[in-house]
C-alpha positions in Angstrom: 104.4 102.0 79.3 107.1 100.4 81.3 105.9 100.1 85.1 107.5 102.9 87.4 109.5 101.9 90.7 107.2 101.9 93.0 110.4 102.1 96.1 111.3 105.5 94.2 108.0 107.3 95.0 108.5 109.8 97.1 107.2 108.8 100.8 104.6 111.6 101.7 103.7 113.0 98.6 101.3 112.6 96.0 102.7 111.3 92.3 103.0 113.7 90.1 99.8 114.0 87.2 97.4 110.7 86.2 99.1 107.7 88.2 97.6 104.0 87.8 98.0 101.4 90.7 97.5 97.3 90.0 97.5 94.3 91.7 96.6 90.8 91.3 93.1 91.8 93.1 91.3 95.0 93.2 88.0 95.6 95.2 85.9 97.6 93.3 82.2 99.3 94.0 80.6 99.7 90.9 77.2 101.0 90.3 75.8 96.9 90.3 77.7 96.7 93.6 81.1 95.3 95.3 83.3 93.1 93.1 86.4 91.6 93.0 88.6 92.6 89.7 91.6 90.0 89.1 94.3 91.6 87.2 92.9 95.0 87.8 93.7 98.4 88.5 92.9 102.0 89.8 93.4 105.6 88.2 94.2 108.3 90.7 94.3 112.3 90.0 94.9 114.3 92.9 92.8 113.2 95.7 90.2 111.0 93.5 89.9 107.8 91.9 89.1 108.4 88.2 88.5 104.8 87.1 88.6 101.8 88.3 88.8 98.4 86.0 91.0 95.8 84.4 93.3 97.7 82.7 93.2 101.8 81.8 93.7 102.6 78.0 94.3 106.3 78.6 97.6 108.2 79.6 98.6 108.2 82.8 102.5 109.7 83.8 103.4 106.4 85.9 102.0 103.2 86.3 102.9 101.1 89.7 102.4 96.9 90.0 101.8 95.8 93.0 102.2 92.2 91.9 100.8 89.1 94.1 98.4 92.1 96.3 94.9 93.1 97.3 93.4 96.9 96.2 90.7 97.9 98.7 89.5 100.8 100.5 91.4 102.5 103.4 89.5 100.9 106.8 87.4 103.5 108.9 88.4 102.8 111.9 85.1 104.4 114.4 86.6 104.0 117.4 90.7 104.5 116.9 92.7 104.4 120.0 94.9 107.4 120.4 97.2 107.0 123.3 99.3 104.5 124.8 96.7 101.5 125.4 96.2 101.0 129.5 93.5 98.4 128.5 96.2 95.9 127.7 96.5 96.3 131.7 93.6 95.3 132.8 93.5 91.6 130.2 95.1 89.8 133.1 95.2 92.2 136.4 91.3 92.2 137.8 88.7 93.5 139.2 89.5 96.6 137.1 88.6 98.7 140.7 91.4 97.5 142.5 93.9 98.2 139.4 93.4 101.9 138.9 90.8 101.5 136.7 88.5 103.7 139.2 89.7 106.9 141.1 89.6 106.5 144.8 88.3 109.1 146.5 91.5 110.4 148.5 92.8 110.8 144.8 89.7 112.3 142.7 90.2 115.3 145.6 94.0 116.6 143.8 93.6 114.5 140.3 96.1 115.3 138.0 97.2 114.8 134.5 99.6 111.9 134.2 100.9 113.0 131.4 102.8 116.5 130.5 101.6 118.2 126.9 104.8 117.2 125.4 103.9 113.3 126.2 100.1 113.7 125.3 101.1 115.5 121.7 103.5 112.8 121.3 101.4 109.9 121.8 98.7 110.9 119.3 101.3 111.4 116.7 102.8 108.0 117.3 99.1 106.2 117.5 97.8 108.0 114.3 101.3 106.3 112.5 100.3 102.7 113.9 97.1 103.4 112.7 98.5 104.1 109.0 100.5 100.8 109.3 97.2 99.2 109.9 95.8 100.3 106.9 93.5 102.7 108.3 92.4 105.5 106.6 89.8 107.5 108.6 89.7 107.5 112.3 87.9 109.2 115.3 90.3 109.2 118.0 89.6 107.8 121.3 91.3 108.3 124.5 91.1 107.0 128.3 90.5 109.4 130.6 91.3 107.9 133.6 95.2 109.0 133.7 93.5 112.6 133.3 92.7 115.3 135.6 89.2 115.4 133.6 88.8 115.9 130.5 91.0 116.3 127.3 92.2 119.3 126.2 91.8 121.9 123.5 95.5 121.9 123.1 96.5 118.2 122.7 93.7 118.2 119.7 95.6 121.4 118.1 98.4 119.4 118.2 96.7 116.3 116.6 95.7 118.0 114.0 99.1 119.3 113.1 100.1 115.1 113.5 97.2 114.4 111.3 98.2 116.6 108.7 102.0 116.2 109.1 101.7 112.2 109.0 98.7 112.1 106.3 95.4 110.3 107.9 91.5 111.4 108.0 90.6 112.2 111.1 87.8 113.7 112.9 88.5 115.7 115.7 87.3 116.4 119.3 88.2 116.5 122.7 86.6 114.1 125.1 85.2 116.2 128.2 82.3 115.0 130.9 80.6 116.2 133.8 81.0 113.2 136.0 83.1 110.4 137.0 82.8 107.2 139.2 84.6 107.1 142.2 85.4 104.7 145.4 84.7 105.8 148.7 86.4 104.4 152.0 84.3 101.5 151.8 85.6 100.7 148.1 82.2 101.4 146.8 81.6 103.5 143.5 79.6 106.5 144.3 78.9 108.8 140.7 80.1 112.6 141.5 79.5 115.3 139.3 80.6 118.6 138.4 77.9 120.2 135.7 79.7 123.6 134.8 83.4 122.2 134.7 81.8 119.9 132.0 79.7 122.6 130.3 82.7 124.6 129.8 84.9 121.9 128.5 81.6 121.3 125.7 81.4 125.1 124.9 85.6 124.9 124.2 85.5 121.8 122.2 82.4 123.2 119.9 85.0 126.2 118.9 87.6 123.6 118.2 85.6 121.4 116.3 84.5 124.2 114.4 87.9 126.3 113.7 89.4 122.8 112.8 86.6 121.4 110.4 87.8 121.1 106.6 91.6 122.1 107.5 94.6 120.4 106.2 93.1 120.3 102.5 89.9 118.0 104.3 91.7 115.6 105.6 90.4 117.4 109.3 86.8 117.2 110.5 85.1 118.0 113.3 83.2 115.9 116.3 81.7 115.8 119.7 83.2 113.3 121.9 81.3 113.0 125.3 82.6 110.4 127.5 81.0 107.6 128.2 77.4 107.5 129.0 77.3 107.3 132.8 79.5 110.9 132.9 77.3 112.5 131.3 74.5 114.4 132.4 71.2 115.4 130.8 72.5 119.1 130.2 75.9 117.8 128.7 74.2 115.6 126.1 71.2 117.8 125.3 73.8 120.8 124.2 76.5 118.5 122.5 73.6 117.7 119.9 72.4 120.7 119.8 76.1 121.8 118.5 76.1 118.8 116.3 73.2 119.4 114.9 74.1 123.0 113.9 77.2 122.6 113.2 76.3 119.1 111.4 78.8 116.7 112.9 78.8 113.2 114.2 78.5 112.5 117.9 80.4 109.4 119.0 79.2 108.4 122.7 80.1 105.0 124.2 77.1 103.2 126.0 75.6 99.8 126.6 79.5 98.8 127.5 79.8 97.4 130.7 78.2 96.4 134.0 79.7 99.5 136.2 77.8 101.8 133.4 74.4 99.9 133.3 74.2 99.5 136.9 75.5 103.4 137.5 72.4 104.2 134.8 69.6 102.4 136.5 70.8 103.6 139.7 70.6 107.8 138.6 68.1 107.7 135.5 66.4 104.1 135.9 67.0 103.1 132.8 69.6 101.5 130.3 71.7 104.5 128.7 70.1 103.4 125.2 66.6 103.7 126.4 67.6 107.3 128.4 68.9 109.0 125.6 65.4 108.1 123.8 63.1 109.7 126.2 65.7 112.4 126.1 64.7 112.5 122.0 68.6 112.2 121.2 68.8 108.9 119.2 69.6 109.2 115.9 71.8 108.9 112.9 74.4 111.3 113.8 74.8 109.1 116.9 78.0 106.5 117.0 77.9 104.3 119.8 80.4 102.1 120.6 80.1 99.0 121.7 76.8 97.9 123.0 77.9 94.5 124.4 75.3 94.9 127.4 72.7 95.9 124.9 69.3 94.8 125.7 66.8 93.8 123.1 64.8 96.7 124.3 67.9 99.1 123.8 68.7 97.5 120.3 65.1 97.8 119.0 65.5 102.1 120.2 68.8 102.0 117.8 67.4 100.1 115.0 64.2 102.7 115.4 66.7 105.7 115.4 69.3 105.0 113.3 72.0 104.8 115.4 75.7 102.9 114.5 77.1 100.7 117.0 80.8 100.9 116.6 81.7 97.3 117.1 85.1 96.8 118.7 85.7 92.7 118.9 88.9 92.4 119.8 89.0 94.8 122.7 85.7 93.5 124.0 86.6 89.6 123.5 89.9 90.8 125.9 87.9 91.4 128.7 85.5 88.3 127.9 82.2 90.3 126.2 81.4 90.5 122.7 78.4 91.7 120.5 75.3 89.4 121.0 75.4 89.7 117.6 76.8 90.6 114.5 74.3 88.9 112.7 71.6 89.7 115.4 72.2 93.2 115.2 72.2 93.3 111.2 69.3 91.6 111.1 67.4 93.9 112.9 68.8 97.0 110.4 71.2 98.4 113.1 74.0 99.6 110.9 77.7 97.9 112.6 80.8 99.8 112.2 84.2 98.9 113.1 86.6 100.0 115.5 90.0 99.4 116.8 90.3 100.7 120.4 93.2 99.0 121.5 96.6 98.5 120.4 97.8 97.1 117.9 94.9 98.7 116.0 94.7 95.5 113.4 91.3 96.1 111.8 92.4 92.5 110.3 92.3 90.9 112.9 89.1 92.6 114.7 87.3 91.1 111.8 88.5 88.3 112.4 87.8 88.3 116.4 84.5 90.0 115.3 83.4 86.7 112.8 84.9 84.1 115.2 82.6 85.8 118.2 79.5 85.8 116.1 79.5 82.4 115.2 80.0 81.2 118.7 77.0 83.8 119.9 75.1 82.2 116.8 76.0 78.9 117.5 76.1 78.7 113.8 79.6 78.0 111.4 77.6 80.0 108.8 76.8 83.3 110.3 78.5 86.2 108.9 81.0 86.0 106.2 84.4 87.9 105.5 82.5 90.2 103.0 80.2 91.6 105.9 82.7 92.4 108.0 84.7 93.8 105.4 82.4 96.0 104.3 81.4 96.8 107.8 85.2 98.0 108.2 84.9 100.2 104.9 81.1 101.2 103.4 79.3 101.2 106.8 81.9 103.1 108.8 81.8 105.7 106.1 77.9 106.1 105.7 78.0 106.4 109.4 80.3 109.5 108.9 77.5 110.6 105.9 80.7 110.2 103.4 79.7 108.2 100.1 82.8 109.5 99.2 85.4 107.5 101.3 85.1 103.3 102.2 85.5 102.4 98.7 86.8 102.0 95.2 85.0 104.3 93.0 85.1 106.5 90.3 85.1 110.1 92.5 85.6 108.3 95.5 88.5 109.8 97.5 91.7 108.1 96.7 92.0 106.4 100.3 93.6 102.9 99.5 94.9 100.2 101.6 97.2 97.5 99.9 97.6 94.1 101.3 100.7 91.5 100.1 98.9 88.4 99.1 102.3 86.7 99.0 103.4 86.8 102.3 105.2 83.6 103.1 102.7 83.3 106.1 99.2 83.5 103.9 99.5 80.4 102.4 97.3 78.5 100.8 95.4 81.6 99.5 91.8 81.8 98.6 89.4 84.3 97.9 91.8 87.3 98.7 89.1 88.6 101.5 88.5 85.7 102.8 92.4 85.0 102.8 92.9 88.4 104.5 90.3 87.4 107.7 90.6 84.2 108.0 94.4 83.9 107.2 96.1 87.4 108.1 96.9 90.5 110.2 97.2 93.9 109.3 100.8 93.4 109.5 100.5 92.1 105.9 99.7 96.1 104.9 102.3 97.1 102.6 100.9 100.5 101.5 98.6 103.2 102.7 97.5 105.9 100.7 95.4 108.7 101.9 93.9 111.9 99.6 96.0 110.2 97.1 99.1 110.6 98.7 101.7 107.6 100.6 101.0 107.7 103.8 102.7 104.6 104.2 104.9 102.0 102.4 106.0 98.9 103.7 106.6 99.7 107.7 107.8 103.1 107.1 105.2 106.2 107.7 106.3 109.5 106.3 107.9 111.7 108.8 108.2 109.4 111.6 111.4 107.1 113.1 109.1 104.6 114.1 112.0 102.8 116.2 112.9 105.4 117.9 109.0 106.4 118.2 108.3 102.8 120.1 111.2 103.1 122.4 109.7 106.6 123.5 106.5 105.5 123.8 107.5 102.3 126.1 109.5 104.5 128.2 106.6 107.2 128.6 104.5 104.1 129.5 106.8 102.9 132.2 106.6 106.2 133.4 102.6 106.0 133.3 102.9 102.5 135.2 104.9 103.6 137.9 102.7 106.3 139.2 99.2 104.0 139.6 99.7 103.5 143.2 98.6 106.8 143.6 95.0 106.4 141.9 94.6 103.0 143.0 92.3 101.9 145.7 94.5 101.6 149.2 97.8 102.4 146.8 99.4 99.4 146.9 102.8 99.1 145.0 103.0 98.6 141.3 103.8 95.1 141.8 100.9 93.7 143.6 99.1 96.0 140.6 100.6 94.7 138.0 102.3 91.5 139.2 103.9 89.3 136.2 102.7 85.9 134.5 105.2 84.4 136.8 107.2 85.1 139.8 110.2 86.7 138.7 113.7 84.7 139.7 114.9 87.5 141.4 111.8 87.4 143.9 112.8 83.3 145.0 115.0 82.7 148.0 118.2 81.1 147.5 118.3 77.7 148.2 
């Protein structure tokens, strides 16, 4: 059979009947384990992979070569950003108190949202496509919730799904809701304030949500819970969100053992870490996805190992903002299963494994520890047995046909190697040439089905601008967005003449 033009297939859609995709490299998961096929290729029916080798001998109605290119499994991405990043913010512009990071109290009183539901329906559309142009696959969607007048809404998610479903990515679903929050006082000091049944009520609407949406849009649409992070959360709010999850049998993805303001706001109310809270509390266990644990102590990683719990492990957002994961290795060695997650923009899983490998050697003080293949995997098998699907993560007979193809000829990856050890040690995710989700293009070579992704950018940088220009008023003492967010260097403009 002659090969088929691959620029021909229809963006969006499934091929028609038995299609095979090659490529120079193919990752395969075979019953003895991963391996790397050269001069391989995969069979795809509908959503599945039927077979997976070096060359199919049965009929298939098109066969598409990917030439000089890497087959793997669609990254599951555990912790996917899914607005417009503030974090970026914050990389140069500290302490994060004084830059709106935390609501002063004359603000908390009339909070608002930042945002109208036009902008917030807009902005997960645009950050599910970056995440198919990243060669992500699966994602549970994360959002900040300090542009918010509290939690996330029942709406924005209905409209996510619909993006979701329009765009063609696996997502699971769920709106982020709490019943506290940190604030400043006059003094500039964070005082924790709650409000239990605001909180309780957000849970009891996201529960219907999660379950009305779950299985939708052919399964490409799960459910979750989503509380926000640890320290605005109360005992009531966690002990009902897995009590849903437990019923309803859904993840729970909760973000602890993150950051000073959360472990000292912990020992302060409960007296303990987060980690070792939500164990008395009985609530550790495999359902539990917690990003990112960079303030872990041994104590709290020895309660996650015992449990079963998956640290989402976001290296690139937590190397940013000078943390990381103390370690990789440490934490594998210990049986803690690591997942990966984006959680800031770009969303290159590339180039968090790469961050992620860099940081654990230095914490290791070793050249050997870790390899490409663990983190690789960690980005595709252990992100998907967190989410109890042996079905997605990799290339398999049954497996759902959720591919990510990488160019191994881009005039920037040169020399090549291994072809995963070329990708993390050589490449971004901007070498992604092809995305395929369910079996259908989701993406091909920068272009995501249903989306102008120029015009998309240029929206979503003047929505940010927008964003920017109203900080001063949840910003300790408001000062103007310049003193904020002042610039590398002093702008011309700002000299006097000489």
């Amino acid at each position: 059979m002659t090969m088929a033009d691959w620029s021909a297939l229809p963006l969006g859609k499934r091929p028609a009947g038995r299609w095979a995709l090659a490529a120079r490299f193919v990752i395969a998961d075979l019953p003895q384990g991963r391996r790397l096929i050269e001069n391989g290729e995969v069979v795809i029916e509908n959503d599945r992979i039927i077979w997976v080798g070096h060359r199919f001998e049965g009929d298939v109605a098109a066969r598409y070569d990917m030439g000089e290119a890497l087959i793997g499994p669609g990254f599951v991405d555990l912790d996917a950003l899914s607005d417009l990043d503030t974090t970026v913010l914050a990389m140069d512009n500290q302490p994060g108190w004084k830059k709106g990071r935390v609501w002063p109290a004359d603000y908390a009183a009339h909070a608002c949202e930042m945002y109208t539901a036009e902008e917030l329906a807009f902005q997960k559309r645009y950050a599910f496509a970056q995440l198919l142009l990243n060669g992500i696959t699966s994602a549970l969607p994360i959002a900040s919730l300090f542009y918010r007048s509290w939690g996330e809404t029942v709406a924005e998610f209905e409209a996510a799904a619909s993006a979701a479903d329009d765009l063609g990515l696996r997502v699971w679903l769920g709106p982020a809701y709490r019943t506290g929050g940190v604030i400043l006082d006059e003094q500039g000091a964070m005082q924790p304030v709650f409000d239990e049944e605001r909180g309780l009520a957000e849970l009891a609407e996201a529960a219907a949500f999660a379950g009305r949406v779950h299985g939708t849009a052919s399964g490409l649409i799960s459910g979750m819970f989503a509380p926000d992070r640890v320290e605005t959360c109360t005992e009531a709010l966690l002990r009902k969100t897995f009590a849903h999850a437990d019923e309803m049998d859904m993840p729970v993805r909760l973000h602890m053992a993150q950051g000073e303001m959360e472990l000292q706001t912990l020992r302060r109310l409960q007296g303990v870490t987060a980690p070792h809270w939500l164990d008395n509390l009985g609530l550790l266990s495999t359902r539990l996805i917690a990003p990112h644990a960079t303030v872990a102590t041994e104590d709290d990683l020895a309660r996650y190992a015992a449990n079963g719990v998956t640290v989402a492990h976001c290296p690139l957002v937590s190397a940013r903002h000078g943390s990381s994961l103390k370690s990789f290795s440490g934490l594998s060695a210990k049986g803690i299963r690591i997942g990966m997650g984006t959680d800031t923009a770009p969303p290159d899983m590339v180039l968090n494994m790469a961050v992620g490998l860099m940081a654990n050697r230095i914490a290791e003080g070793s050249n050997t520890a870790g390899s490409a293949a663990e983190f690789y995997d960690a980005a595709t098998l252990a992100g998907a047995d967190a989410l109890n699907r042996a079905d997605l993560g990799r290339i398999a007979p049954g497996a759902k046909a959720d591919i990510a193809v990488f160019d191994m000829a881009d005039r920037m990856v040169a020399p090549r190697i291994d072809p995963i050890q070329t990708l993390v040690y050589g490449a971004t995710s901007r070498v992604t040439r092809a995305t395929i989700v369910d079996g259908r293009l989701s993406m091909r070579d920068g272009q995501v089905a249903g989306m102008d992704l120029n015009h998309a950018r240029d929206q979503a940088q003047a929505q940010f601008n927008r964003l920017v220009a109203r900080y001063p008023e949840r910003t300790f003492g408001h000062p103007p967005v310049e003193e904020i967010f002042p610039p590398s260097y002093p702008s011309l403009q700002s000299e006097p003449s000489s």
